[in-house]
Backbone as CSV, one residue per row, in Angstrom:
resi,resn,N_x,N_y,N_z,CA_x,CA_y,CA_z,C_x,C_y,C_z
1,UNK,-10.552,-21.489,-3.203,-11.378,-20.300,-3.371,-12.486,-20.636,-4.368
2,UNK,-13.539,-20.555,-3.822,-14.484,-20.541,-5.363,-14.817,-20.016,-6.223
3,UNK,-15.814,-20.110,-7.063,-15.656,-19.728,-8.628,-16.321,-18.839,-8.481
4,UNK,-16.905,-18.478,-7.873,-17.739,-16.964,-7.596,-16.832,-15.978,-7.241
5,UNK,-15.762,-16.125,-6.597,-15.258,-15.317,-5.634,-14.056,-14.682,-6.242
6,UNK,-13.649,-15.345,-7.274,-12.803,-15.552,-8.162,-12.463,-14.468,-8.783
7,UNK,-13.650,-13.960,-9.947,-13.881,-12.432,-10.379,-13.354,-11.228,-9.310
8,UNK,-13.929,-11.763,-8.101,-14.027,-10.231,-7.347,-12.728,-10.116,-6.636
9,UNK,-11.706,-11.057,-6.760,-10.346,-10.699,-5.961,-9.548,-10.483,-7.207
10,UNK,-9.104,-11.872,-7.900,-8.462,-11.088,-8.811,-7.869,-10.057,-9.313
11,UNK,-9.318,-9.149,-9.790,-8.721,-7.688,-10.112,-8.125,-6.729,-9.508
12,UNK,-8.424,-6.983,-7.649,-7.749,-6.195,-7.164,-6.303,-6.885,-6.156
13,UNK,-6.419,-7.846,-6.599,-5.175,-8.784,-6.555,-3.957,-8.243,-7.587
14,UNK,-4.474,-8.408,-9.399,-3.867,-7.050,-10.354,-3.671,-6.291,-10.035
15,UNK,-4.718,-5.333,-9.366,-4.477,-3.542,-9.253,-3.138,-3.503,-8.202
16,UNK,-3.522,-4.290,-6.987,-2.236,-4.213,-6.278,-0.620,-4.197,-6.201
17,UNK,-0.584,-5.082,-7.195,0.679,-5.517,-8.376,0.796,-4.584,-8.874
18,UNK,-0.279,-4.311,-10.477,0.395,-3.067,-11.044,0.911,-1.963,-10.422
19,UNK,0.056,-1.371,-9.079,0.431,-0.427,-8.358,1.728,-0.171,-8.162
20,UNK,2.252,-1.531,-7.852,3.537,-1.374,-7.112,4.262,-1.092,-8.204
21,UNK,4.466,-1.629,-9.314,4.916,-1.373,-10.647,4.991,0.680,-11.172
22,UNK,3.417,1.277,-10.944,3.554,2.338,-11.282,4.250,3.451,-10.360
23,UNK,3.917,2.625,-8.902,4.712,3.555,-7.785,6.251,3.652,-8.296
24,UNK,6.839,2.875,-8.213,7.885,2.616,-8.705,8.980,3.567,-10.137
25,UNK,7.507,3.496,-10.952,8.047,4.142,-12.213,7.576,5.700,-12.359
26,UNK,6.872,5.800,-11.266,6.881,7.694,-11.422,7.608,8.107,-10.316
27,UNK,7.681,7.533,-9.192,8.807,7.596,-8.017,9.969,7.100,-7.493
28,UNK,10.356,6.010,-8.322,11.498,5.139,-7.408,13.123,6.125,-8.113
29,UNK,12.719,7.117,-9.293,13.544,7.798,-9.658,14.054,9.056,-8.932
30,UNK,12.918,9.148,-7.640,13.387,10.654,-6.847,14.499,9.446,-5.847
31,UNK,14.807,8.711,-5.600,15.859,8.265,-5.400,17.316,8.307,-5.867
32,UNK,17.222,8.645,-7.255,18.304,8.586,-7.771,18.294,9.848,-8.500
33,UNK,18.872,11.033,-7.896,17.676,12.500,-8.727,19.247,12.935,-10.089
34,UNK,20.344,12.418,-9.347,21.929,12.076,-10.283,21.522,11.990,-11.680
35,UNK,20.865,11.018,-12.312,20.358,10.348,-12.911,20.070,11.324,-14.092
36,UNK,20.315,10.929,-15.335,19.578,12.033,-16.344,17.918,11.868,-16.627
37,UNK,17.211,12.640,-16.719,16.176,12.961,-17.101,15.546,12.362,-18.114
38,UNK,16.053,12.041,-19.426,15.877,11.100,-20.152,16.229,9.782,-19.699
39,UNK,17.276,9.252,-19.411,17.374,7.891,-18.986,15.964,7.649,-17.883
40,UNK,15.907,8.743,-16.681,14.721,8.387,-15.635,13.438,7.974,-16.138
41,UNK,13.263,8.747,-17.523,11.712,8.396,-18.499,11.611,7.360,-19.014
42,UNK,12.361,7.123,-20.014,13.116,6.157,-20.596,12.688,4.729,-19.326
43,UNK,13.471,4.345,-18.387,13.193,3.410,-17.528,11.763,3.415,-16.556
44,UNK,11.473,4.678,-16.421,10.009,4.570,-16.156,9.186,3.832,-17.081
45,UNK,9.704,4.267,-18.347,8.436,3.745,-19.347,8.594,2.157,-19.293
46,UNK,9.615,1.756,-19.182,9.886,0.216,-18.956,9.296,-0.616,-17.599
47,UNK,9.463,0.494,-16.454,8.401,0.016,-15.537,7.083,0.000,-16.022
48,UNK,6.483,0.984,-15.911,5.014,1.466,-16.530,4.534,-0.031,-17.300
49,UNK,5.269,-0.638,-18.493,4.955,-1.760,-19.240,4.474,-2.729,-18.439
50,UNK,5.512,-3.203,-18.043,4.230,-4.677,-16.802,3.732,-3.736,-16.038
51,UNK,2.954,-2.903,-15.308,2.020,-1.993,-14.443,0.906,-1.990,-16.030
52,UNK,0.856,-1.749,-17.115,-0.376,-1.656,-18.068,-0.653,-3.228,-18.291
53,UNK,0.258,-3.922,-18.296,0.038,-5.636,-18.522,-0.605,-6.251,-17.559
54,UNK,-0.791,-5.505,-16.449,-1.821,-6.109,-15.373,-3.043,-5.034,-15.134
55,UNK,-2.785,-3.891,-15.616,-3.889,-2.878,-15.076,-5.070,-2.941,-15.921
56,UNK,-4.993,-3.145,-17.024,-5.762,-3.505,-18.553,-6.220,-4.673,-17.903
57,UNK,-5.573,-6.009,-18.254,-6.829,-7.601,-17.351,-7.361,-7.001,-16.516
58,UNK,-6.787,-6.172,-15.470,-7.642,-6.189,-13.967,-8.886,-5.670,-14.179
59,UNK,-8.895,-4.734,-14.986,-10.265,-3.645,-15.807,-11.204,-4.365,-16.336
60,UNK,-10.637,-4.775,-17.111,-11.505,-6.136,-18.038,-11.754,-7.424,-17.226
61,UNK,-11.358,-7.921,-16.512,-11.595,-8.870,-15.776,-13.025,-8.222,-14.176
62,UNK,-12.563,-6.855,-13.674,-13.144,-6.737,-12.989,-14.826,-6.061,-13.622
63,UNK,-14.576,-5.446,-15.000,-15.718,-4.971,-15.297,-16.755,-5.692,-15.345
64,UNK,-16.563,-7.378,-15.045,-17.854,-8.021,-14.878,-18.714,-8.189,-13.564
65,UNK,-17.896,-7.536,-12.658,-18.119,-7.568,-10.988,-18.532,-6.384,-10.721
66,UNK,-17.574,-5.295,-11.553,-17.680,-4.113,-11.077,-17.603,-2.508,-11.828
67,UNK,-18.387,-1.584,-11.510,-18.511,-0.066,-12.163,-17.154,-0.070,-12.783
68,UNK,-17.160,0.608,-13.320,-15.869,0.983,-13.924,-15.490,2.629,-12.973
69,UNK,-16.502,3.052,-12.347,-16.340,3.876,-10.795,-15.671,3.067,-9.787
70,UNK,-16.089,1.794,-9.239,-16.303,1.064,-8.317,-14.452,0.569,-8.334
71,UNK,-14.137,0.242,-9.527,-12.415,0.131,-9.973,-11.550,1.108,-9.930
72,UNK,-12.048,1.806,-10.289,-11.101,3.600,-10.055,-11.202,3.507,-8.917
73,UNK,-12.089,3.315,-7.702,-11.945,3.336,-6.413,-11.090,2.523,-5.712
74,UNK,-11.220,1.267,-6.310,-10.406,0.007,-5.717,-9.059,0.974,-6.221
75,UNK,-8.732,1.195,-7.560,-7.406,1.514,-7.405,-6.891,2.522,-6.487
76,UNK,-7.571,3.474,-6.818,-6.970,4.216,-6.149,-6.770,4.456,-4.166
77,UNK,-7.725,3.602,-3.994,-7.224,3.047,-2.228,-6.432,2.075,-2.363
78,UNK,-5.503,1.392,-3.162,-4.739,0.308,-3.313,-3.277,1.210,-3.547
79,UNK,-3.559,2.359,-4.424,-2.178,3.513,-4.322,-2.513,3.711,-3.357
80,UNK,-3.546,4.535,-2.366,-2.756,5.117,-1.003,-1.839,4.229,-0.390
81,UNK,-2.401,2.824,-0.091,-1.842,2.226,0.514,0.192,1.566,0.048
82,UNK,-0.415,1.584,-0.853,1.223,1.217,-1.802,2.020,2.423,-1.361
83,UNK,1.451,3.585,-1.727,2.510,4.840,-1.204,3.250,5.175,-0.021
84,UNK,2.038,5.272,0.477,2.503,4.896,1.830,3.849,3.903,2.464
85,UNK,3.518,2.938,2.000,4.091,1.381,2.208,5.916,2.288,1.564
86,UNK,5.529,2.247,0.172,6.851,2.834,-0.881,7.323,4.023,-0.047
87,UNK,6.467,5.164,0.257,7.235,6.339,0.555,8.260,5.837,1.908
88,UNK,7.529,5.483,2.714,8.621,4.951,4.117,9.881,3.986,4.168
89,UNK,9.631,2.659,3.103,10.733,1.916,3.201,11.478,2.100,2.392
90,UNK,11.234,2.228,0.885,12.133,2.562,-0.177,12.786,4.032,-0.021
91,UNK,11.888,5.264,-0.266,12.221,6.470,0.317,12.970,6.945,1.372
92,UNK,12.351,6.100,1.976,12.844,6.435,3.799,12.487,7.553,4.540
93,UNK,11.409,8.565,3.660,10.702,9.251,4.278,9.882,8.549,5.622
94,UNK,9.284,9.974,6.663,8.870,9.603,7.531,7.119,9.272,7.389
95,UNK,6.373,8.889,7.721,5.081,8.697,7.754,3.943,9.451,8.609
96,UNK,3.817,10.449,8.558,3.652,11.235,9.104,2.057,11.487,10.041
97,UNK,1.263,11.655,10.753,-0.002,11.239,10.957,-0.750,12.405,10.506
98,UNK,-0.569,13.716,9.799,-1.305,14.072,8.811,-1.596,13.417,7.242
99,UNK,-0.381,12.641,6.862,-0.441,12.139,5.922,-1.264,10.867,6.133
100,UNK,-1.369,10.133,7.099,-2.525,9.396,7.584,-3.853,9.728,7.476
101,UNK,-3.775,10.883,8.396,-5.299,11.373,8.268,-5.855,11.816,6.484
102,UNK,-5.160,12.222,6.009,-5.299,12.762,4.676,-5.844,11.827,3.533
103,UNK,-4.559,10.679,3.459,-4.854,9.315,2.906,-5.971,9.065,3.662
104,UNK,-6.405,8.623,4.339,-7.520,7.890,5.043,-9.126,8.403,4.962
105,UNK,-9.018,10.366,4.899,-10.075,10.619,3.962,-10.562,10.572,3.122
106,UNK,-9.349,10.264,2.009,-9.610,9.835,0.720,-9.845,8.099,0.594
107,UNK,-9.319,7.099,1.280,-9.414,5.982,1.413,-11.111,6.129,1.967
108,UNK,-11.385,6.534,2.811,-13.267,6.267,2.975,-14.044,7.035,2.346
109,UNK,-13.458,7.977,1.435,-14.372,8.565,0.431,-14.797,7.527,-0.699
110,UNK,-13.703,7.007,-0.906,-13.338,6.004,-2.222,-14.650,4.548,-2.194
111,UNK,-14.540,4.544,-0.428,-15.818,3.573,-0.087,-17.036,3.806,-0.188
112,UNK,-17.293,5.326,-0.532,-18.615,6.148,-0.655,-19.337,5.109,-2.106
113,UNK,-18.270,5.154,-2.783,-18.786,4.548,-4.294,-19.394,3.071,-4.243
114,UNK,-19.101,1.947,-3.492,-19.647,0.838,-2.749,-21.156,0.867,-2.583
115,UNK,-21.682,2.222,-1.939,-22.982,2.245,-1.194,-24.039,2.178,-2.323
116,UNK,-25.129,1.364,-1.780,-26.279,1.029,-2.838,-26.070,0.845,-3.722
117,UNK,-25.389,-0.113,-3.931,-24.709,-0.565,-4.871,-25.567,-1.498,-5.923
């Protein structure tokens, strides 16, 4: 890969990672709902830790490529997609094609921020 190209994956190479990290730590607890309330926070916050250990570089690493708009965007079409991904296999919820359509408005809104750039 070259050295140009380098900057601009990276960060959302990070964001993708952390994602999975934060999906995890605000949701992987409606799995286990048994669970006390404090302990569920408690271990969230322990997820959450590596999800800020990559979300922080990815910021700083991408702010030389990109808006600090342009990153909020990347992330947040990198959660739809993680959710998605999380809600069906881990969850075992169904995937629904409103929830498609829904995500997917917001996924090409997110691309609005890209233009004339």
């Amino acid at each position: 890969m070259s050295a140009g190209l380098w900057p601009k994956i990276l960060p959302i190479l990070l964001l993708a990672v952390s994602n999975v990290f934060m999906t995890f730590a605000w949701y992987g607890h409606l799995k286990h709902k048994a669970s006390a309330l404090v302990l569920v926070i408690f271990t969230s916050w322990m997820i959450a830790l590596p999800e800020y250990m990559l979300a922080v570089p990815a910021n700083r690493i991408g702010s030389a490529v990109y808006t600090a708009g342009q990153l909020k965007a990347i992330q947040e079409a990198i959660t739809l997609i993680v959710f998605v991904v999380f809600s069906a296999l881990y969850l075992g919820e169904p995937v629904k094609w409103t929830t498609l359509v829904g995500f997917g408005f917001i996924f090409i809104g997110s691309l609005f921020i890209f233009l004339n750039r």
